[in-house]
Every structure is written in C-alpha cells, then in structure tokens.
C-alpha positions in Angstrom: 165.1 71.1 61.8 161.5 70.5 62.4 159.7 68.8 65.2 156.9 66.3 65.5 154.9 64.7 68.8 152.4 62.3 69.8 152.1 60.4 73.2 153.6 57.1 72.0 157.2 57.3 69.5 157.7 53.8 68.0 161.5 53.3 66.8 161.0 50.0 64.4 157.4 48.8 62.4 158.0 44.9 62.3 155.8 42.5 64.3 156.6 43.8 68.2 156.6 47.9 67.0 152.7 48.0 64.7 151.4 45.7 67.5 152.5 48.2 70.1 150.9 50.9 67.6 147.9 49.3 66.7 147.1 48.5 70.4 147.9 52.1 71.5 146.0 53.8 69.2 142.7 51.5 70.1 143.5 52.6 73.6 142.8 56.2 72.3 146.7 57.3 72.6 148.6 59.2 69.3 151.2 57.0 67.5 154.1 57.8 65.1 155.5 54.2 64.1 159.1 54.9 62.4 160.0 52.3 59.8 163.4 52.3 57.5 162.3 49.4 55.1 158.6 48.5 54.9 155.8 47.7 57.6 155.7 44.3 58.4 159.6 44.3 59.5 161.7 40.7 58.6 158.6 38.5 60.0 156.6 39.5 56.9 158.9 40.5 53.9 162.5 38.1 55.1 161.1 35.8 57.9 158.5 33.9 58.9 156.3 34.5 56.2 158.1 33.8 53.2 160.2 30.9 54.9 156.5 29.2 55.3 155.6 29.5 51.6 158.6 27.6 50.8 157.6 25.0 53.6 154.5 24.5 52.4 155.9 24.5 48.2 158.3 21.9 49.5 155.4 19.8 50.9 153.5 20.5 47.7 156.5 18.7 46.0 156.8 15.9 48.5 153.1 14.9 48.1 153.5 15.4 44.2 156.0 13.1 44.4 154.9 10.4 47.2 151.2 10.2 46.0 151.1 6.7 44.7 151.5 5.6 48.5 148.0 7.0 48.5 146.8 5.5 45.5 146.9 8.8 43.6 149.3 8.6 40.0 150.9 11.8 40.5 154.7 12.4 39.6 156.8 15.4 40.5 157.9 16.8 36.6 160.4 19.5 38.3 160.5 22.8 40.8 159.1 26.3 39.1 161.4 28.3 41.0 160.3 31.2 39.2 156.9 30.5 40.1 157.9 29.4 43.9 158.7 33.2 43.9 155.7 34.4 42.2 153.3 32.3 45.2 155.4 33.2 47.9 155.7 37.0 46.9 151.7 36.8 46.3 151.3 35.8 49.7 153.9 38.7 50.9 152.0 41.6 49.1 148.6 40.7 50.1 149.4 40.5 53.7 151.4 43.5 54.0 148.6 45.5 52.1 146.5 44.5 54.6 149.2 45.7 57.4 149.4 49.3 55.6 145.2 49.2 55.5 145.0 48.9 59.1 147.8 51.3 59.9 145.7 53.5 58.1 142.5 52.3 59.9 144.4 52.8 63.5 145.8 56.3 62.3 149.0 55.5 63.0 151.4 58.4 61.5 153.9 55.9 59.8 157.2 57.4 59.2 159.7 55.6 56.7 163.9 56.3 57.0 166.4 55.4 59.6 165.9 56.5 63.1 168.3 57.7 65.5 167.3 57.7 69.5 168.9 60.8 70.6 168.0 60.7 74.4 165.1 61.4 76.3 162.1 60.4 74.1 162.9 61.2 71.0 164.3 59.5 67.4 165.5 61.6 65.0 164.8 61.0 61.1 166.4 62.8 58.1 166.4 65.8 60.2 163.3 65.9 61.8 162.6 65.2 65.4 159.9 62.9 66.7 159.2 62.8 70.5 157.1 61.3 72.1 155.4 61.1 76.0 156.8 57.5 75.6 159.4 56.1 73.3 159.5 52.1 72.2 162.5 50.5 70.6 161.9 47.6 68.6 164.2 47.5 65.7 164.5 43.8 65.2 166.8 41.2 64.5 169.7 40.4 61.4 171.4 37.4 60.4 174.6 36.4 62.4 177.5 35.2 60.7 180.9 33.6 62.3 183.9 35.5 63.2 186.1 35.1 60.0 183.4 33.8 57.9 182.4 36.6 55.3 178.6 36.3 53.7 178.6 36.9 49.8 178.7 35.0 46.7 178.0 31.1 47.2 178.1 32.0 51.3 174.9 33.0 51.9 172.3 33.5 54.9 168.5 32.8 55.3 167.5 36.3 53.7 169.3 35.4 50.6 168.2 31.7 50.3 164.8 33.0 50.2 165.3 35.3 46.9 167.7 32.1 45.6 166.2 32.5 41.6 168.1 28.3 41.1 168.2 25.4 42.8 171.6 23.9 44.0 172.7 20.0 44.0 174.5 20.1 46.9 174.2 22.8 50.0 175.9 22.7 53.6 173.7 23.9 56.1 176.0 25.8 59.0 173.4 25.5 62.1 170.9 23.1 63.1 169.0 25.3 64.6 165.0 26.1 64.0 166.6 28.5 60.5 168.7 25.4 59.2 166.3 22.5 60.1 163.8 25.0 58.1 165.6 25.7 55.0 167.7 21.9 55.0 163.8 20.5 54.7 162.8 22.9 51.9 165.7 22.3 50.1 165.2 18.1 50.7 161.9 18.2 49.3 163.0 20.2 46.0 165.5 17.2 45.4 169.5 19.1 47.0 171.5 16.6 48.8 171.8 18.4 51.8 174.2 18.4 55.0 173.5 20.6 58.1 176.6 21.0 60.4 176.2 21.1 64.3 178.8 22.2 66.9 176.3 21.1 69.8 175.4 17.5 70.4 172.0 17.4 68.7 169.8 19.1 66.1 167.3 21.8 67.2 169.1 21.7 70.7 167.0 24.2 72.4 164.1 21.4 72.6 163.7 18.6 74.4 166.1 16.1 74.0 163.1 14.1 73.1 162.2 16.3 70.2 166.1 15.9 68.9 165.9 12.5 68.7 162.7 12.5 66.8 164.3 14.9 64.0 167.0 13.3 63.6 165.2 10.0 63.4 162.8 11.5 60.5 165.4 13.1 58.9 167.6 10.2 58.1 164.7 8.3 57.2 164.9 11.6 54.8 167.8 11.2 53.6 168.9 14.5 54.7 172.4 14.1 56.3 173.8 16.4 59.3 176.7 16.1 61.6 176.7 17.3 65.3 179.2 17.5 67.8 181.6 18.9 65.2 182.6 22.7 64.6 182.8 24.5 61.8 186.7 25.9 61.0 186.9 27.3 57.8 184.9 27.6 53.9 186.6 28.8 50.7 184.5 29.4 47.3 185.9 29.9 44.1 183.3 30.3 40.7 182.6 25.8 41.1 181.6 26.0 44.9 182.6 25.9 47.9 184.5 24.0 50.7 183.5 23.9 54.1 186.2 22.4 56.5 185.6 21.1 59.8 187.5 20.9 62.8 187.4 16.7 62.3 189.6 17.3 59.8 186.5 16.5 57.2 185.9 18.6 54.3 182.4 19.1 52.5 181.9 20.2 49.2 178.9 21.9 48.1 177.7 24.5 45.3 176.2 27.1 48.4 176.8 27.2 52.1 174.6 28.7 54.1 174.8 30.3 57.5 172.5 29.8 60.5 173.8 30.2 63.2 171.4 32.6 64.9 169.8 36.1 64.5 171.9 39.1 66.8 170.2 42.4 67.7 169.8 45.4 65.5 170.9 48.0 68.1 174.1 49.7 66.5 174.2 52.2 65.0 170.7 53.6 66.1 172.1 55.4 69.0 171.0 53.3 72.1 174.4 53.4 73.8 175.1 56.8 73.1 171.6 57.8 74.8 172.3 55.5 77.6 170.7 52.6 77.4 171.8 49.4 79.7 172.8 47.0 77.0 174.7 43.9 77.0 176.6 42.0 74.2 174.0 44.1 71.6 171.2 43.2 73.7 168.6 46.0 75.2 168.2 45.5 79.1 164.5 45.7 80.5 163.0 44.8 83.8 159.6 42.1 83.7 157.5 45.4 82.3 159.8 45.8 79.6 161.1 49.1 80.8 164.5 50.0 79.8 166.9 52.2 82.3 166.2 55.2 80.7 162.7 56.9 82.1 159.6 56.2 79.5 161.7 54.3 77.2 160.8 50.8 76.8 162.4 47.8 74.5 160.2 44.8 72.7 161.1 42.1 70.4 164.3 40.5 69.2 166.5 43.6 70.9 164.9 42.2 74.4 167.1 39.5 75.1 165.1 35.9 75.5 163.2 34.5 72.3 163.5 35.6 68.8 160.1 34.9 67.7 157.8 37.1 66.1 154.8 36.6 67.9 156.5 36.8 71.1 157.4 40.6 69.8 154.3 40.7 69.0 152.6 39.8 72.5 155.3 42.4 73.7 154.0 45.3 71.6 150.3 44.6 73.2 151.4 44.5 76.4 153.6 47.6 76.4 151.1 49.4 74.9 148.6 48.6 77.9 150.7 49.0 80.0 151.7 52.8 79.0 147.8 53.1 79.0 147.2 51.8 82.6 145.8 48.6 82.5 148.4 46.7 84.6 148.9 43.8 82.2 150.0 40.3 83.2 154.0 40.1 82.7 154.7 37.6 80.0 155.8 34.4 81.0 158.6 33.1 78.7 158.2 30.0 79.2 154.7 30.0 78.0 155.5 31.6 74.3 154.5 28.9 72.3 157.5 27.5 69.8 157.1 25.7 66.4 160.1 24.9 64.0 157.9 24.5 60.5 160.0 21.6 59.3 158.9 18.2 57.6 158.1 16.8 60.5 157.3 20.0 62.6 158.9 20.6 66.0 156.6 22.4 68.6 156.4 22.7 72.2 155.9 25.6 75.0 156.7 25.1 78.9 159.5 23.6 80.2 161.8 20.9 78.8 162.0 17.5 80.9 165.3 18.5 82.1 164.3 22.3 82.9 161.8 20.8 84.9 163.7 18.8 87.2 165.6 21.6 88.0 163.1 23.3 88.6 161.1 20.7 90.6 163.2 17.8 91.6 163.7 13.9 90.0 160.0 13.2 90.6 158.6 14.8 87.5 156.4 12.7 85.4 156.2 12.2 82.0 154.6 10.4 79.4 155.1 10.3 75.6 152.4 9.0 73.3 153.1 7.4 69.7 151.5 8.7 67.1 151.6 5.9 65.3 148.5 5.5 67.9 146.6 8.2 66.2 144.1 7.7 63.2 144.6 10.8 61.2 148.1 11.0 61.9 148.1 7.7 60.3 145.8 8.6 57.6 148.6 11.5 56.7 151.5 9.0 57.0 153.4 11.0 59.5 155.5 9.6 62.4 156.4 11.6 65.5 154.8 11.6 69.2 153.9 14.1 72.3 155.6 14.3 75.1 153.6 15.7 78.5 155.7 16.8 81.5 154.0 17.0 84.7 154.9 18.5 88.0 155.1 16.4 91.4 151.5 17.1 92.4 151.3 19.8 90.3 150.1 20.6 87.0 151.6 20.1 83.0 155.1 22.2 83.1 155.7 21.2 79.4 154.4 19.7 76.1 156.5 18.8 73.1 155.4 17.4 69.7 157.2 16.1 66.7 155.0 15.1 63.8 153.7 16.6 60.5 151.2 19.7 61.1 151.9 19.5 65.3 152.2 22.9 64.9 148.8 23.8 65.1 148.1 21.6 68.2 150.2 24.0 70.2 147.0 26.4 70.6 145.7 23.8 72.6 148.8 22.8 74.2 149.4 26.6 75.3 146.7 26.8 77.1 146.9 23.3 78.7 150.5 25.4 80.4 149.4 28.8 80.5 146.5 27.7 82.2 148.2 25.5 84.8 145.6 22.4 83.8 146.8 19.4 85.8 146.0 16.2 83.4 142.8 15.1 85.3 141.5 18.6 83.8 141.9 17.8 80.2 141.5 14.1 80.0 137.4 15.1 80.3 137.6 17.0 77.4 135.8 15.6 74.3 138.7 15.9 71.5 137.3 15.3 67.5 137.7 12.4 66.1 139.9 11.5 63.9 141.6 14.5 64.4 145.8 14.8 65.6 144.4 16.7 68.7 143.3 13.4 70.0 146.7 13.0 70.7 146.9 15.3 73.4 143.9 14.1 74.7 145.1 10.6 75.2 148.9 11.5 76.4 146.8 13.4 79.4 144.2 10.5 80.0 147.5 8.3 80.4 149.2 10.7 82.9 146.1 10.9 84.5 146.1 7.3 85.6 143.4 6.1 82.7 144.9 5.3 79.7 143.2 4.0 76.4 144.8 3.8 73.3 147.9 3.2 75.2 150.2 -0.4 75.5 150.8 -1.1 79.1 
C-alpha cells in the first residue's frame, strides 16, 4: 500500500469539493481532489446543467410554436430528440473541459476511483492512502425513491429522463417539487400530456404560498394537470405502461412514471460512520463553520443537511477553504442562498417566506406584491407572474419571491436587496433600466416604501 499527502484531502469533485480545491490552492495550500465519476459531480454531467438545456430546448419549442402571437409565421414541425442530446451534451463537454483546464491551472492533484474515509484525515483509493492536514467530505447527493417503489424500466428518475432517447404521450410526474415542476414543464412544451402527483397541499411547497398559487395558476392555463393533497400508493408496468394508483382510489395511466420525490445523501458506503462521524438519517452533522465532530474533518454540500443546491455547495467549498486558511469567513446564512426553480414560468426567491417571517417577527410584517402585468418587457415577452416583497416591522426586506418567465435572473438583485439588509426606502432611489423586468423590483419597493407609481391604489 502506498501513501500520498498534501495539506487539504478533498473526498468528492462536484460543485462544493473543486470549489473548496480551487479556493485552497489560490490560498497557496496543496490539494488532492478525489473524484469516482468525472469532475463536475451531478450539477454538471446529471443536474443542473443538463436539466437547463432541456428548459431552454423546451422554450425553443414553445416560441416555435406560439410565434404567430408575435406576428412571426413560425410552426413547430416536431422535437429532434437526438439532436436535443447532441446541444445539451455540447454544452456538457465544453464546460467540463473547462472544469479539467482549471484544475490543471490550480494544480489540483485530481484523483479518480471510490474513496473510502478511514479515520483521522485520510481516504483511501484502490489501495493507496491519501491524508491530508485537513480532510473535506462532499460526496453529493442521489435520487430518492419511495419505500416499495423499485426504479427501472418505464419507472424512472431525473438522471434517466435526461438520457430518455423518445418522447412519451403520457408521463406521471411523482413530486411536485423544484425536479418535477422542472421536468413536467420540459415535457409540456415537447407536446406529453403530463400529470404531477403531490402528497402536500400545493406545488413547489417549500415557497411561498404565494409562489404556489402562481404555478399552479400558469400551469393550468398550460394545460399541464397535477394533483395535491393526494398520496401516491402503488405503480405496476408491464411492456404498454404503467399504472400509478393513488390512495383516492384513482388510477393514472401513463407510458413512464417518474420519481421526484427528493435527492438523499451519498454517505454510505464511504465509510463516515465507521470513522465516526455524527450523522443523522444519512445526513453529515457540522456546527455554523461546517466542522464535523471528528477533528480537521469538515462536511460541504448536499451531505450537510439544509439546501440541495449546487451553488450553495459551492459557496460552502469557498468558505471552508478560507476558513482552513485563516481568514475567518462570514458563516453562511441559509436563508440568504438564493433559490430558482427553472420552470416555464420560473419560481425564484431568497429570505424568508411571509409565513417564516411572522414567526420570526410577529403579525405586523408587511408585504406587497406587484403585477407584472404592470411591467413593459414582461409584457412585451407575454409572461404573467408578480413579486412579492416581505418587510420586517421597522426593519428591513426579510424575503422576495417572483413567479414569471426569466425571474430567475432578477434574484442577483434580489439577494443582495436580503443579504444586504436594504430597508425599501434604500432601493426605491435606485435608477432601474427601462424597459427591463428588474423594474419590477424597483417598483414593488417604491410601493412598500410609501410612494408607489405604477401601482392601482
């Protein structure tokens, strides 16, 4: 058995383990990333990347098809599958040969097999040690399933309904989470009658209630159909389908099913418990710094229990890394990770939900929700949807939801609007582009800030 060190170990090379590497080795330290499948991790090769090229192939399609309302003759003469692939793959490879470029760039030692943490600060690979003066675990996420309800031939989950080489008439969506808004929009726009099943009482419930209400509005005016409130009990498939019944009594019949119902930790098997580590229900336990029990070791990512979001791995890796190197970084504040469900419309928000916040603070929150059907551009892109500010007693914005096509990017702005702790009578000033859907935000704060404009009374 041979040996290897450097003063930082890195056990996992998606989006929270080569930000912690790239970050340590600018702050002069020695890295060894350890990867089993390629760099990048499920963000870039089985996640967020490729799940956006659909999105945006789907919205390709949708304008295709809707461009007479814009005066344009276009029709929509069928969906390239093959060649869906082909883009989204394209957009895959380029990125991650960018991701290997800079590994190279940092001189991170990138290691590629199955680690094993076997105590102290050390993983072991194929046989060979690697130990470092610091040890990070950030192996990731996997698709969950239901007890009882085996994944394989026509019941599938998100990794395999992005390789899906046909396109189905008829799919149940289990999960109306941000995966099976996602994929129940992508498959709209390419012409499947879809259904998404909900056991709690609303569509993306994690949101605002607000934002529920919005989706769900948009997506019966969609035609896509979904059930909540209603639990799933049972699916059987034979070579024709499958059936999926629910505990109403209701059956659904469909040619796929698939399962979204979550991603769960990749901790076993990897050795965690048997080292030691404080874990609960798969979860890795860390403190505010992200240190785990065990002295040196520290967790980041989808393992860490709290978000499953890429860039919130991401923003862990950074700060772990600085603060192994000294520099006392500002704990991340959870609340202020900004989220964004890519749907048609998109879902995005970051703070505190209406109801989080009057637990927080008490009945006398404020809040004000502005229409875009006020906005020009949001007009000029026929999209429907609205922002909703919430606003401390006496204190500053606590939370900021939108619903609307391309919202998504105005959550930069919003972030900083929370992170920032701007009361409204600080961004109402500010000089927002017109005709531009960040004009939006700027009139949803002059309203909470006792001036409305474009605004009914």
């Amino acid at each position: 058995m041979s040996d290897a060190g450097a003063d930082l170990v890195i056990l996992g090379g998606g989006s929270g383990g080569y930000a912690a590497a790239f970050r340590a080795a600018e702050l002069g330290q020695s890295v060894i990333l350890i990867e089993k499948d390629k760099l990048g991790g499920t963000c870039l090769h089985r996640g967020c990347i490729p799940t956006k090229a659909l999105l945006h192939a789907a919205e390709v399609a949708d304008t295709a098809r809707e461009g007479e309302q814009f005066g344009v003759k276009t029709t929509l003469e069928g969906v390239d599958i093959a060649g869906v692939h082909k883009y989204k793959d394209g957009v895959i490879s380029r990125l991650y040969k960018g991701l290997q470029g800079l590994a190279k760039a940092h001189k991170v030692t990138v290691v590629e097999g199955t680690g094993t943490f076997v105590g102290g600060t050390t993983v072991e690979v194929d046989g060979t040690r690697y130990t470092g003066k610091n040890l990070i675990l950030a192996t990731g996420s996997y698709s969950k399933t239901l007890p009882g309800l085996e994944l394989g031939g026509r019941i599938i989950a998100s990794d395999e309904a992005l390789t899906l080489d046909w396109i189905p008439e008829k799919v149940v969506v289990l999960g109306g989470g941000v995966i099976g808004v996602e994929f129940a929009s992508v498959w709209a726009s390419f012409g499947v009658d879809v259904t998404i099943v909900e056991a709690l009482p609303r569509l993306v419930p994690a949101e605002d209630e607000f934002a529920s209400k919005q989706l769900e509005r948009a997506f019966r005016r969609r035609k896509i159909g979904f059930k909540t409130g209603v639990k799933f009990t049972g699916a059987k498939q034979d070579d024709n389908g499958v059936t999926v019944s629910l505990e109403s009594g209701e059956t659904l019949e469909a040619d796929l099913l698939l399962v979204a119902v979550g991603r769960g930790p990749n901790t076993a098997g990897h050795g965690y418990e048997e080292a030691g580590v404080k874990m609960e229900r798969g979860f890795v336990l860390t403190d505010e710094r992200l240190r785990t029990n065990l002295p040196n070791v520290y967790a980041v990512g989808d393992i860490v229990p709290g978000l499953q979001l890429a860039h919130r791995g991401f923003a862990q890796g950074i700060f772990v890394a600085e603060e192994i190197a000294g520099l006392q970084p500002k704990a991340i504040d959870e609340a202020g990770i900004p989220r964004v469900t890519y749907s048609h419309p998109e879902v995005a928000s970051v703070g505190l939900t209406e109801a989080a916040a009057k637990e927080r603070y008490g009945s006398d929150v404020k809040t004000f929700t502005y229409d875009l059907a006020g906005n020009g551009k949001s007009q000029i892109l026929k999209t429907s949807g609205a922002i909703k500010v919430i606003k401390a007693p006496d204190g500053p914005v606590v939370g900021l939801h939108l619903v609307g096509d391309r919202v998504g990017e105005l959550i930069g702005e919003a972030q900083l609007i929370y992170n920032w702790e701007a009361f409204p009578e600080d961004v109402a000033p500010l000089i927002h582009a017109h005709p531009t859907q960040t004009e939006a935000l700027g009139e949803a704060h002059l309203a909470l800030a006792g001036k409305p404009l474009h605004v009914h009374s």
